[in-house]
C-alpha positions as CSV (number, residue, x, y, z in Angstrom):
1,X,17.9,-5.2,13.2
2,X,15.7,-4.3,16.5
3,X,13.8,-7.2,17.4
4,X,10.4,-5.6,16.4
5,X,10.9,-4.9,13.2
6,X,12.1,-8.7,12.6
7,X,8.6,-9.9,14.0
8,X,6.7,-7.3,11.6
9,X,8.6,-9.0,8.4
10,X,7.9,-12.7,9.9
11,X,4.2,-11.2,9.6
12,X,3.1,-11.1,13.1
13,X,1.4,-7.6,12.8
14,X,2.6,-4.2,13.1
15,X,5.7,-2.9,14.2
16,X,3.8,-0.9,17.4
17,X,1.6,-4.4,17.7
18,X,5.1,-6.3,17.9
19,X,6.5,-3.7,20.3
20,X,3.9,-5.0,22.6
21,X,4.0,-8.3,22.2
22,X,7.7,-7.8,23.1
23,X,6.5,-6.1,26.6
24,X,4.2,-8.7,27.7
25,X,7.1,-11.5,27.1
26,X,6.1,-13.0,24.6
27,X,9.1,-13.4,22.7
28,X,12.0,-15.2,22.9
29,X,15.8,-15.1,21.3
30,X,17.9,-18.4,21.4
31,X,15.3,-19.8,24.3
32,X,15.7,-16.2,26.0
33,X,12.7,-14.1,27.3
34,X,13.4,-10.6,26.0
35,X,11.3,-7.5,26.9
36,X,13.9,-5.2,25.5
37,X,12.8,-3.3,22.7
38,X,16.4,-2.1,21.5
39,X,17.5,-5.6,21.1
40,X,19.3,-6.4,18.0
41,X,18.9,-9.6,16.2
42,X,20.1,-11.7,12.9
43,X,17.7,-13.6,10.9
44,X,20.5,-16.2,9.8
45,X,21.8,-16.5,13.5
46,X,19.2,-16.3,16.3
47,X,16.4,-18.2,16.5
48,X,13.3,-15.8,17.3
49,X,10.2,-16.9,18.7
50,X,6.6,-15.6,19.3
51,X,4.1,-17.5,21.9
52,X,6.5,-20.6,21.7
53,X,6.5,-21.0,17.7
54,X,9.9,-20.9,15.6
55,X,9.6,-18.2,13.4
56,X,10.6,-18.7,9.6
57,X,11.5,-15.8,7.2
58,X,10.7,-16.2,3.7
59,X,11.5,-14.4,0.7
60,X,9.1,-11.4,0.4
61,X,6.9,-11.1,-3.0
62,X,6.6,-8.0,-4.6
63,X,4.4,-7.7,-7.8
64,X,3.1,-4.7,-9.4
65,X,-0.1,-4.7,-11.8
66,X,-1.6,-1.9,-14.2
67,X,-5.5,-2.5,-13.1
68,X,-8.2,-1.9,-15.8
69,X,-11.4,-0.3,-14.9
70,X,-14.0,-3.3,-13.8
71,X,-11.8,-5.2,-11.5
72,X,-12.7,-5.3,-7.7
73,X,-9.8,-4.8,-5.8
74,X,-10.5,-8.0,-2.9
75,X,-9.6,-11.6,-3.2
76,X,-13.2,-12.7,-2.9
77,X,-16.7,-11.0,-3.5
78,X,-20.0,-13.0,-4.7
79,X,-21.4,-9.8,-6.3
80,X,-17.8,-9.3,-8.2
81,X,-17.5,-10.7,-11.7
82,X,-13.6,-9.7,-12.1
83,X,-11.2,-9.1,-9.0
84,X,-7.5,-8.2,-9.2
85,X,-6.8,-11.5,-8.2
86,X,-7.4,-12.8,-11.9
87,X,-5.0,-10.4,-13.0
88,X,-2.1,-11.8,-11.0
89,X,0.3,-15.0,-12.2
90,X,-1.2,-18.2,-11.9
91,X,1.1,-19.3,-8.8
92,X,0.7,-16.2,-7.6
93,X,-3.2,-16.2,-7.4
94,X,-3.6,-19.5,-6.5
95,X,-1.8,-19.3,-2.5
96,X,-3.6,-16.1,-2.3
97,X,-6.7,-17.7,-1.9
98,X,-8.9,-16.4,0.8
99,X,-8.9,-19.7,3.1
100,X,-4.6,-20.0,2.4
101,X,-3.7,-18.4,5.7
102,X,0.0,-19.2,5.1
103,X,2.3,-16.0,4.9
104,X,3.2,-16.8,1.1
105,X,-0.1,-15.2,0.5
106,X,0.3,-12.0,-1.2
107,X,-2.1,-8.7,-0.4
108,X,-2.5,-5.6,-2.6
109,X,-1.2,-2.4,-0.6
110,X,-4.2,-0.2,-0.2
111,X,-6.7,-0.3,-2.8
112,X,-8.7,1.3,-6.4
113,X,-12.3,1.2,-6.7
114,X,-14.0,-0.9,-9.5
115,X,-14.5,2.4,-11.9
116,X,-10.1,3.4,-11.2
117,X,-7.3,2.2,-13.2
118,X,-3.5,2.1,-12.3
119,X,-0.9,1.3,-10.3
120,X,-1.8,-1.9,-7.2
121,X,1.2,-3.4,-5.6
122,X,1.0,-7.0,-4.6
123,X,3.1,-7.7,-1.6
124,X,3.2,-10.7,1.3
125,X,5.4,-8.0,3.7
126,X,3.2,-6.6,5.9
127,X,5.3,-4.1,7.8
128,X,5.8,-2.8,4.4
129,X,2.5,-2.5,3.5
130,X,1.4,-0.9,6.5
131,X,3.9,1.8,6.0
132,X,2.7,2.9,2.3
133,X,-0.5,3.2,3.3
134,X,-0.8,4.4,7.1
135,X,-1.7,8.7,7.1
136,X,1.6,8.4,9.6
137,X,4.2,7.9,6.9
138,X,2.6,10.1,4.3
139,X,3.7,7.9,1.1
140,X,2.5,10.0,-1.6
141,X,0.1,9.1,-4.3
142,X,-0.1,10.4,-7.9
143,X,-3.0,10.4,-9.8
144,X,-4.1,11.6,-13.2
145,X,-8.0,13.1,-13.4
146,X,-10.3,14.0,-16.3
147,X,-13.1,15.8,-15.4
148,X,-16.8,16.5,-17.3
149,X,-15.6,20.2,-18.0
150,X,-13.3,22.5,-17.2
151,X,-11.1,23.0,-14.0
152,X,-11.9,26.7,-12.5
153,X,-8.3,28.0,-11.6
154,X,-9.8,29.5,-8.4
155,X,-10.2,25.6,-6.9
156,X,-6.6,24.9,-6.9
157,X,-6.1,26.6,-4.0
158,X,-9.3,25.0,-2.4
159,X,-8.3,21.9,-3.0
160,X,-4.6,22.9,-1.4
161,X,-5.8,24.0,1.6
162,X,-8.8,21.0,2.1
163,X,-11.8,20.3,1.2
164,X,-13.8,19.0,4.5
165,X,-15.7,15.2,4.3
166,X,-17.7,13.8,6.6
167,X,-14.2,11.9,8.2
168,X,-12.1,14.8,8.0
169,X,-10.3,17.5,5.7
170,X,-9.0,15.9,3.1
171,X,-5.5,17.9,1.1
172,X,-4.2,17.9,-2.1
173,X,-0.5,18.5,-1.9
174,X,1.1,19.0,-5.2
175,X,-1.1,20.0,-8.5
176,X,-0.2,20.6,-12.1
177,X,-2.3,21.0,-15.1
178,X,-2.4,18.9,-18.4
179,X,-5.7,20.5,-20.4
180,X,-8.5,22.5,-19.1
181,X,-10.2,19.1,-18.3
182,X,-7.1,17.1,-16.8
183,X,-4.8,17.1,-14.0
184,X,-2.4,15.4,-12.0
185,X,-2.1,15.6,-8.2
186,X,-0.5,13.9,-5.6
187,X,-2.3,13.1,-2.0
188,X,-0.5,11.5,1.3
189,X,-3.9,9.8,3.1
190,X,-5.9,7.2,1.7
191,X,-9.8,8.2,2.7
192,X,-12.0,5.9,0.6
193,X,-12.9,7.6,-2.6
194,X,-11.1,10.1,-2.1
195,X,-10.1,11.8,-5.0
196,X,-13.6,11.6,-6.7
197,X,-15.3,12.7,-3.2
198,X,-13.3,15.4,-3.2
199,X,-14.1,16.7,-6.7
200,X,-18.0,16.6,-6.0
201,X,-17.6,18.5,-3.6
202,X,-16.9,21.3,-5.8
203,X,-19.5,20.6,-8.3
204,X,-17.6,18.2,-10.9
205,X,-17.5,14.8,-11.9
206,X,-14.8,12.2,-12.4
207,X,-14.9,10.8,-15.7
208,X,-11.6,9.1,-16.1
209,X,-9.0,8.3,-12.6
210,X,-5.2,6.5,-13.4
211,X,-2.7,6.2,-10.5
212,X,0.1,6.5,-12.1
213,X,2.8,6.8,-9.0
214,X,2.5,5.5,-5.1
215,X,5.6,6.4,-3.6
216,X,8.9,6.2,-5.6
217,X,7.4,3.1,-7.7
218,X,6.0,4.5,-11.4
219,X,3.5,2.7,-13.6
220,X,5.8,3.5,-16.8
221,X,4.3,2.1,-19.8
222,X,3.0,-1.4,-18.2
223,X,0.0,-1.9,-20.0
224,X,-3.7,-2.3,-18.3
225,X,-4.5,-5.9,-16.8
226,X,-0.6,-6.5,-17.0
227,X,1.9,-7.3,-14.4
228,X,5.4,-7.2,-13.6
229,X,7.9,-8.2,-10.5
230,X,9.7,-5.5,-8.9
231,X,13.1,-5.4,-9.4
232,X,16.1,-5.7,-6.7
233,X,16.6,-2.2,-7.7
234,X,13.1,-0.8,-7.0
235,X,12.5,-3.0,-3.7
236,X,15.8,-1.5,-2.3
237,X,14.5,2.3,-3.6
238,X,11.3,2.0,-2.1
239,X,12.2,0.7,1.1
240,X,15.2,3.5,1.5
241,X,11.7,6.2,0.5
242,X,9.5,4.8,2.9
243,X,12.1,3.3,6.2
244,X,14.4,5.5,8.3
245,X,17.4,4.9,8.0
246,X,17.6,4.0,12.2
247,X,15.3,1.6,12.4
């Protein structure tokens, strides 16, 4: 495994951030300084360290929840009644505390506003997370809409070719129909809001927003507000969708 990516699943930063940590020497390998980017290392063999600390690599957490409509989707807001935190495992929630900086701490991978339901991913693996949601890796996003009346056939294609925001055009890629009111669709980026900004803008309103697929994982029949661990199975199918195979 290239040195880089080790640092970005010790939880450094990024992968690019860890690349230049790299250049500025501050990394060693079995008391080494290493500026080499191609160098190869072994978690159970080399001792890697960053700005003179050992580095420890501990068992990565990955925990996916069905979230109801009324949940915030942050650790910690005054204004928030419910957060997504409450719908995690107790040990889970409790090192996930906002002041716990300790890398056991577990994130959700981007995120669903108060009024959406659907599939959040709980994860402590940063380089992971950065992946599924960064516009650079394009992890697709399915999502089931209901809208306050009836789709016009002619908007498909607007809303396949863009529909311009104040940040930027934002693309549907895939569309198929379920009623003359619902929809499923599948976008790469994550602009905030997006999928209900982007209906507005063509006169409608969102009434009723599920993700129901982020990548290869699928909500399935998990109920709302409950939760589930990934299995090996899943972990080793998502990271083969969202990794190249030469890294």
């Amino acid at each position: 495994m290239r040195i880089a990516k080790a640092l970005a699943l010790a939880g450094i930063a990024s992968r690019r951030k860890c690349e230049e940590f790299i250049r500025q020497g501050e990394v060693k390998v079995n008391g080494e300084q290493i500026q080499d980017l191609g160098r190869q290392v072994d978690f159970e063999s080399d001792m890697i360290s960053f700005r003179g600390k050992l580095l420890s690599f501990e068992e990565y957490v990955y925990y996916l929840i069905n979230k109801p409509v009324g949940y915030i989707t942050t650790a910690s807001d005054p204004h928030a009644f419910k957060t997504v935190y409450d719908l995690l495992p107790r040990q889970l929630a409790a090192r996930s505390k906002p002041h716990d900086k300790t890398r056991h701490r577990v994130f959700p991978v981007g995120r669903l506003d108060k009024d959406t339901m659907g599939l959040l991913l709980f994860t402590n693996d940063g380089d992971l997370a950065n992946r599924m949601t960064h516009p650079r890796y394009g992890v697709g996003k399915w999502y089931e809409v209901r809208l306050n009346r009836a789709f016009e056939p002619a908007h498909k294609k607007v809303l396949l070719d863009g529909v311009r925001l104040k940040e930027g055009v934002a693309k549907v890629e895939k569309m198929r129909g379920i009623t003359k009111r619902s929809l499923q669709l599948m976008i790469r980026e994550g602009k905030k809001r997006e999928v209900r900004r982007i209906f507005e803008a063509l006169d409608y309103k969102v009434v009723m927003l599920v993700r129901f697929a982020f990548g290869p994982l699928v909500l399935g029949s998990l109920q709302p507000g409950s939760g589930r661990f990934l299995s090996k199975k899943e972990v080793i199918e998502l990271k083969k969708a969202i990794y190249d195979p030469a890294d």
